[in-house]
C-alpha positions as CSV (number, residue, x, y, z in Angstrom):
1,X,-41.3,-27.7,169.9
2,X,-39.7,-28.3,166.7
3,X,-40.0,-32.2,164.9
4,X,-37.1,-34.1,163.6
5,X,-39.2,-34.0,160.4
6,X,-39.8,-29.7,160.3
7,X,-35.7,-29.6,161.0
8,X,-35.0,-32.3,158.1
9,X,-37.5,-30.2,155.9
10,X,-36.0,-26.9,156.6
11,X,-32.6,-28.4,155.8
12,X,-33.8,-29.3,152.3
13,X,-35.0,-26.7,151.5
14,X,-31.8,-25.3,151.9
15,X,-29.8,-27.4,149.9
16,X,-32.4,-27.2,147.2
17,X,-31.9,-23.3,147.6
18,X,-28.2,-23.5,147.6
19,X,-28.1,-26.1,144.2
20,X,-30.1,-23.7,142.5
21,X,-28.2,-20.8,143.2
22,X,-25.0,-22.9,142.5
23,X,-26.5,-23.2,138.6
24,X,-27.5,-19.7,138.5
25,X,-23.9,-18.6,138.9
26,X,-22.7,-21.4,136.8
27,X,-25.0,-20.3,134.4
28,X,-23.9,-17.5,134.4
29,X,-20.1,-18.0,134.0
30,X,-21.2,-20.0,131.5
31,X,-22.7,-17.2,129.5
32,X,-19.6,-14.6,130.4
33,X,-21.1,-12.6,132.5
34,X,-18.1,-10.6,133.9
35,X,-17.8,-8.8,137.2
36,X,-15.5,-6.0,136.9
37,X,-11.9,-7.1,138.1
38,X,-10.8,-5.2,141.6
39,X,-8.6,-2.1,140.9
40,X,-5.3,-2.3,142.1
41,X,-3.5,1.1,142.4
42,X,-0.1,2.4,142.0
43,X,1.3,5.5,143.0
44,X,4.5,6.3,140.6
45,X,6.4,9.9,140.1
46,X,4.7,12.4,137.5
47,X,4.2,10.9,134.0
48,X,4.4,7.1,133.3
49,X,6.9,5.6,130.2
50,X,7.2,1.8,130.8
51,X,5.9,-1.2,132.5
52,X,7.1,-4.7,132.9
53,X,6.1,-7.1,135.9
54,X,8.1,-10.7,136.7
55,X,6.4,-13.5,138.9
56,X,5.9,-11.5,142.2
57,X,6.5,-7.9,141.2
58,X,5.6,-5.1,139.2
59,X,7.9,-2.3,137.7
60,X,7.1,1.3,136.7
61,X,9.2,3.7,134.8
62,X,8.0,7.3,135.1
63,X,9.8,10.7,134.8
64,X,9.0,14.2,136.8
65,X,10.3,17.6,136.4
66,X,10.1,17.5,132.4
67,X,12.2,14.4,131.9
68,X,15.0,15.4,134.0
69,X,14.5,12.9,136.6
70,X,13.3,9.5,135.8
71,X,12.2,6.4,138.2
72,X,12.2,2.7,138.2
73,X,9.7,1.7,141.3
74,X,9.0,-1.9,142.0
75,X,5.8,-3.1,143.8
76,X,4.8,-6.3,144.9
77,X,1.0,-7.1,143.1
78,X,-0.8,-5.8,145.7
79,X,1.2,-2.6,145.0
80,X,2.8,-1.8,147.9
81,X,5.9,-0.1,146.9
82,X,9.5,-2.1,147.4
83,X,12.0,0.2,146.2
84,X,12.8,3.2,144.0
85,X,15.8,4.0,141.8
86,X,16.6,7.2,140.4
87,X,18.3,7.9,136.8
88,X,19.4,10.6,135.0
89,X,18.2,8.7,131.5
90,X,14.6,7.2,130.4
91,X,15.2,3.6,129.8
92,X,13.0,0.6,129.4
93,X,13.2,-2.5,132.2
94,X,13.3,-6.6,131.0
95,X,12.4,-8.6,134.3
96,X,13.3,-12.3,134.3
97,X,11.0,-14.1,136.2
98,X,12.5,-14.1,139.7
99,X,12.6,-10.5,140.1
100,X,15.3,-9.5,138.9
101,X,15.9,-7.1,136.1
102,X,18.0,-5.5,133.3
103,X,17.6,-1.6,132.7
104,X,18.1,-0.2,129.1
105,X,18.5,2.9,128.2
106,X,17.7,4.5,124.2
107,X,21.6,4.2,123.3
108,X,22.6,0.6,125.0
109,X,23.4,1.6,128.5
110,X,22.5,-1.5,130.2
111,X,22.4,-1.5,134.2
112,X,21.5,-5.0,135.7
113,X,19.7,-4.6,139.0
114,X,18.6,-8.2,141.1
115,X,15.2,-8.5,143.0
116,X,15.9,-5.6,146.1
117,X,17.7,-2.5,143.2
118,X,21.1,-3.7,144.1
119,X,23.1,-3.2,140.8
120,X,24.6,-6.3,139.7
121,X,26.8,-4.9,136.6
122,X,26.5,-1.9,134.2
123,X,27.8,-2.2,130.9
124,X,27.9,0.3,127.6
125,X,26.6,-0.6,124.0
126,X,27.5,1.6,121.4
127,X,23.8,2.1,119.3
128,X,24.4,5.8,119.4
129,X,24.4,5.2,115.3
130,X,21.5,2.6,115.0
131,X,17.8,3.3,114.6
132,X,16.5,0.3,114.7
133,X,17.7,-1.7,117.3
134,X,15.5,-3.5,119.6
135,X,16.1,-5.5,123.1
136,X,14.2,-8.7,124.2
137,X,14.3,-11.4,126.7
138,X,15.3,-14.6,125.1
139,X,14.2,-17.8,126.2
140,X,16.7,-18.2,128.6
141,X,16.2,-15.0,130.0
142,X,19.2,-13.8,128.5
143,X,18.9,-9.9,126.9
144,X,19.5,-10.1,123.0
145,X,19.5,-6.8,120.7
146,X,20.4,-6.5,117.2
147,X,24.0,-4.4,117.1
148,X,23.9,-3.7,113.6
149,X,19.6,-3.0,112.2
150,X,17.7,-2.0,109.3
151,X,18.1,-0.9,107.1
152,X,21.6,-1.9,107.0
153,X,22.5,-5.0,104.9
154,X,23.2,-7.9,107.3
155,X,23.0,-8.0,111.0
156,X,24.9,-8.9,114.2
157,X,23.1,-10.4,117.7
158,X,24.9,-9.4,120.9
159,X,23.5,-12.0,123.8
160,X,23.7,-10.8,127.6
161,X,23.0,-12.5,130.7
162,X,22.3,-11.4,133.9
163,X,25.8,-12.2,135.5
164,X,27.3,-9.7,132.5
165,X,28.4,-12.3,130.1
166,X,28.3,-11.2,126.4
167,X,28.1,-13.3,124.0
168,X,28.1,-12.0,119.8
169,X,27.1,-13.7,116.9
170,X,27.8,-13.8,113.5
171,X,27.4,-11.6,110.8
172,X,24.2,-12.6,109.4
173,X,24.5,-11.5,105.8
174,X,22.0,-10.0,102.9
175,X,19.1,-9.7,106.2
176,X,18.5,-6.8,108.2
177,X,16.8,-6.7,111.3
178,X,14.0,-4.1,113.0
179,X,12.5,-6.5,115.6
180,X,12.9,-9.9,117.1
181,X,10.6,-12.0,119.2
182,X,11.0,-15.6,120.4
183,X,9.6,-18.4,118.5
184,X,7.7,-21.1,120.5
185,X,9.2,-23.7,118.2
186,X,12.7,-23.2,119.5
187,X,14.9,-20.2,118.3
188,X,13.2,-16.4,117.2
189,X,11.7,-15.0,114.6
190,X,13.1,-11.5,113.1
191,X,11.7,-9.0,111.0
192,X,13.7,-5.9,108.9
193,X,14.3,-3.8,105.8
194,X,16.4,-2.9,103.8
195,X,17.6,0.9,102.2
196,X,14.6,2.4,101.1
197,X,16.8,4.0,98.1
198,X,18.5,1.2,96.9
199,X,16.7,-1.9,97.1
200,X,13.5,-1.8,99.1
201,X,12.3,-4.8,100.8
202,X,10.5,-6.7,103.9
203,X,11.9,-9.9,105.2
204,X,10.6,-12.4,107.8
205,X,12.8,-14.8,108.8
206,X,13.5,-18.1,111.3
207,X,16.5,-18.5,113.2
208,X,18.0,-21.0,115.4
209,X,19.3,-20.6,118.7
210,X,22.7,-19.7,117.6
211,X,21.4,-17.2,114.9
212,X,21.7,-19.3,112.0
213,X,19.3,-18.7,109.4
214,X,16.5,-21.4,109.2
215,X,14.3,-19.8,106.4
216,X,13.2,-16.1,104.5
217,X,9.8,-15.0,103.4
218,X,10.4,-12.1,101.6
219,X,7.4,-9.5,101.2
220,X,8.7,-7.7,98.3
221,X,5.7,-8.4,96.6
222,X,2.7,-7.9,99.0
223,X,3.5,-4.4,99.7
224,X,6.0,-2.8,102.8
225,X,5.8,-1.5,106.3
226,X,5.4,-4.5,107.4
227,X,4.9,-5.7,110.9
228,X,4.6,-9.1,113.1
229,X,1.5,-8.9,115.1
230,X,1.6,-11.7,116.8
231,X,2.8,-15.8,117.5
232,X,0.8,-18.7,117.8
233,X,1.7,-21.7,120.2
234,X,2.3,-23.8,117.3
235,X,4.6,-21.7,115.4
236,X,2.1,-19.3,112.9
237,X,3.1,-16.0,112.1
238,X,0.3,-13.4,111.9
239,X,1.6,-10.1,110.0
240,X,-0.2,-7.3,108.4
241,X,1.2,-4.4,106.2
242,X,0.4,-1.7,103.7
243,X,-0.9,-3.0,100.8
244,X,0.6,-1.4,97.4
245,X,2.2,1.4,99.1
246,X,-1.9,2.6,100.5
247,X,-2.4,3.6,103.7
248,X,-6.2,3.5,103.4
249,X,-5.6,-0.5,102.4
250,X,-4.1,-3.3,104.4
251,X,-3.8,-7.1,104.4
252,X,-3.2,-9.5,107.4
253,X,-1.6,-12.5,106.7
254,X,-0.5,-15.5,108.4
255,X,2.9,-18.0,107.8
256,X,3.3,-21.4,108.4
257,X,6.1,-22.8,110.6
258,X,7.7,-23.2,107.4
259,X,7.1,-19.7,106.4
260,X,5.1,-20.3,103.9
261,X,2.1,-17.9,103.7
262,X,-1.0,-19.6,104.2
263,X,-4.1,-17.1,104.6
264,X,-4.6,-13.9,103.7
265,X,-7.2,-10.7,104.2
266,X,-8.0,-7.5,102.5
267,X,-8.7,-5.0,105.5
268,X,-9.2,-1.3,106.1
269,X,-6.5,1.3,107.8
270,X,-4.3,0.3,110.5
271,X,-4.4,-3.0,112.0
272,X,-3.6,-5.0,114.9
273,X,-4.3,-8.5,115.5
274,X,-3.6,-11.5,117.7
275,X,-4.4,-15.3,118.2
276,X,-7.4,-15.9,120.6
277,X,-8.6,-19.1,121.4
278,X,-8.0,-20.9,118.2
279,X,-9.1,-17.8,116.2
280,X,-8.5,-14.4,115.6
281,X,-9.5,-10.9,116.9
282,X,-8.7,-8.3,114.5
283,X,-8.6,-4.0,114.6
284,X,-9.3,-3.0,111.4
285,X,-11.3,0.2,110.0
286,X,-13.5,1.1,113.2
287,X,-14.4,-2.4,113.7
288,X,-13.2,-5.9,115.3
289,X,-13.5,-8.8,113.4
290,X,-12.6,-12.0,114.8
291,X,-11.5,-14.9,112.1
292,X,-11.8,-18.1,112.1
293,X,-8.5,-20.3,111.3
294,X,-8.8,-20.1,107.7
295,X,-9.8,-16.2,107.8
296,X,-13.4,-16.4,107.1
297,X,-15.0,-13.8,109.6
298,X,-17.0,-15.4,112.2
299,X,-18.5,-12.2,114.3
300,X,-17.8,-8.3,113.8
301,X,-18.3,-5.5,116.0
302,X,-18.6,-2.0,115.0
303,X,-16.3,-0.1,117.3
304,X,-14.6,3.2,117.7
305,X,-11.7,2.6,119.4
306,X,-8.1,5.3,118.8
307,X,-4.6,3.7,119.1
308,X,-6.4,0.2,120.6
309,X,-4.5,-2.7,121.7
310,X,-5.0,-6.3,122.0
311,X,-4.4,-8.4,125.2
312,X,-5.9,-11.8,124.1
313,X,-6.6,-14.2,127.2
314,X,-8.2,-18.0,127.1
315,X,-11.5,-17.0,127.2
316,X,-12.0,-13.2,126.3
317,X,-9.6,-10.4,125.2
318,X,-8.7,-6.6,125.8
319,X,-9.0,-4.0,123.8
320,X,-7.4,-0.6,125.6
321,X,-5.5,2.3,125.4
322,X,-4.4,3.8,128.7
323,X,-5.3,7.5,126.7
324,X,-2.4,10.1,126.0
325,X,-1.9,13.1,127.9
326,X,-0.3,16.7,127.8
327,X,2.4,17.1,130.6
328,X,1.7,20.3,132.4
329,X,4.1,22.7,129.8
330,X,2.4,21.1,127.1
331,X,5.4,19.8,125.8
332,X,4.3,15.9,124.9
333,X,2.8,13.9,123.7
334,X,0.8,15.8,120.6
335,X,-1.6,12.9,120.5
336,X,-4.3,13.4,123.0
337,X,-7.1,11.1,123.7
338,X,-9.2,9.4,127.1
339,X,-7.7,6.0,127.9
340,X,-10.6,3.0,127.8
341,X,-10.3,-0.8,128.3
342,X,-13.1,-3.4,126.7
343,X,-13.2,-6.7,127.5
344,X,-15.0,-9.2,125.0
345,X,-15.9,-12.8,124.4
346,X,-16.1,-14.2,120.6
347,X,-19.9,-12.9,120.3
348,X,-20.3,-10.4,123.3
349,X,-18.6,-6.4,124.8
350,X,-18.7,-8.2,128.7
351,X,-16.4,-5.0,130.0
352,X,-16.2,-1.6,128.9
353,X,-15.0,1.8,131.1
354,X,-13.5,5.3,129.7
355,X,-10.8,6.5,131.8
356,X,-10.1,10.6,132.1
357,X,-6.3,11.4,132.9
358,X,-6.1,9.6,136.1
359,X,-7.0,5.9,136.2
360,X,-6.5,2.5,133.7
361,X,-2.6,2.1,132.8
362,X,-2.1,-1.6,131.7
363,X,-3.3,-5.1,131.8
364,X,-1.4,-7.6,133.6
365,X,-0.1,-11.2,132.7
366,X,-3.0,-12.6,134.8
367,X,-5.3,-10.5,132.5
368,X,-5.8,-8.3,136.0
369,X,-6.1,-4.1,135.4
370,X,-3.7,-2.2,137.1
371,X,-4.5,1.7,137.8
372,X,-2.7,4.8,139.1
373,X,-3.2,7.0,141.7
């Protein structure tokens, strides 16, 4: 017969057993050790083009039949299919966070659809004669593209909310416009150039919600092709370009809220960067870097990685490429490659698969991988 005193001493030994397994596995979370994430699968028509997800759902463009037919699907997370739209054009989708969506097509046919593909309004926007217009969501959820773009001399803002309403701004003279993102400190930041022929140049500038012009940083001097890479919490600016006209040598820099540049790094080739956990991770000449806030580098890995892209979470970040793929005529894209997805720490690889045709496709807001079928 079992004692009070062999039934408290098994016991024990059980909850000493379960503490000590309870610090293992804080341990080691502690040291990053990452179980890959579960795959969630999507089944979408022939080739995909775009991705966007809102709170609850997940949205797919694809195309089939050699671009002749093209889909928007939505899912819910777990990727069980909601509905499907068919369209005669390729177009890219915007979701505001309740599910609902605009639909934008190359030259500014804009289809708004709510949270079950019922169309709420279509509209037309002639950009038949601009290159360089781009949409975004503003912080209001609104739809915003630049109606007039580099490298014309001054642009124009058109605003559009999900009800239809248009609203256009003002002429914004002597600054053109390629890109615009929102700025966490209230209003966007925009990007552009001017006539290569005439009178070359990069601008970065602030404006405020009504598209008034808070300041310019001109990069006339640090070289061209410039692009915005990414925006901090707290209103830094990270940008890169080509320095002196060379492909072969780039600089990253970052500006101030003010727009006043504040750091600066020679790099290597192509780069991409983005703010991760007060520092820096950096793609730069078959490495990754990561900075610390004033630039210094902190760790490097040596990496070969083709058309990479940053996802940059709390505690690690991504670097991936869903790979690029000949359709079955051999049509497009002329760029082939496997697709691969890393996922790293500031000292550490804790992730790291190849993908053939089938598989990886993007990273999610929640830092979860999605796959297709």
């Amino acid at each position: 017969m079992k004692t009070i005193k062999n039934v408290i001493l098994k016991r024990l030994i059980l909850i000493v057993l379960f503490v000590f397994l309870g610090i293992l596995f804080t341990s080691c979370d502690s040291h990053n050790i990452v179980v890959p994430p579960d795959e969630v699968n999507f089944s979408i028509h022939g080739e995909r083009l775009y991705f966007a997800e809102s709170d609850q759902q997940v949205y797919w463009v694809s195309q089939a039949n050699n671009y002749s037919v093209f889909y928007i699907s939505s899912f819910n997370k777990n990727a069980d299919k909601n509905w499907e739209i068919e369209r005669e054009e390729s177009g890219e989708i915007y979701a505001l966070k309740d599910g609902r969506l605009f639909y934008v097509t190359q030259y500014g046919k804009i289809t708004a659809y709510d949270e079950t593909g019922e169309e709420i309004f279509e509209t037309d926007l002639d950009l038949s004669g601009v290159s360089n217009s781009n949409f975004m969501l503003n912080q209001k959820e609104e739809l915003v593209v630049n109606l007039i773009s580099s490298p014309n001399y001054h642009t124009v803002y058109c605003s559009i909310n999900i009800d239809g309403e248009k609203t256009t701004s003002p002429k914004i003279p002597s600054l053109s416009t390629s890109h615009t993102y929102n700025y966490p400190l209230g209003g966007y930041i925009a990007e552009g150039f001017t006539d290569y022929n005439a009178n070359y140049k990069w601008y970065i500038y602030r404006l405020w919600d009504d598209f008034s012009v808070k300041w310019v940083y001109c990069v006339e001097n640090d070289g061209h092709n410039v692009w915005i890479d990414d925006i901090s919490k707290d209103g830094k600016i990270l940008f890169h370009g080509d320095e002196h006209g060379s492909y072969l040598n780039s600089f990253l820099k970052e500006l101030n809220p003010k727009g006043k540049v504040v750091n600066t790094i020679s790099l290597e080739g192509d780069v991409k960067a983005a703010y991760f956990n007060k520092k820096i991770v950096v793609l730069s000449g078959g490495s990754i870097k990561v900075l610390n806030p004033n630039f210094s580098i902190t760790t490097e890995f040596e990496e070969e990685f083709k058309f990479g892209w940053i996802q940059a979470f709390e505690d690690s970040f991504f670097v991936y490429s869903p790979g690029s793929y000949l359709f079955p005529d051999g049509s497009y894209p002329e760029v082939i490659y496997d697709g691969y997805c890393r996922q790293y720490d500031e000292n550490n690889l804790l992730f790291s698969k190849d993908y053939e045709q089938s598989g990886f496709a993007e990273i999610g807001d929640n830092g979860q991988l999605y796959y297709l079928k």
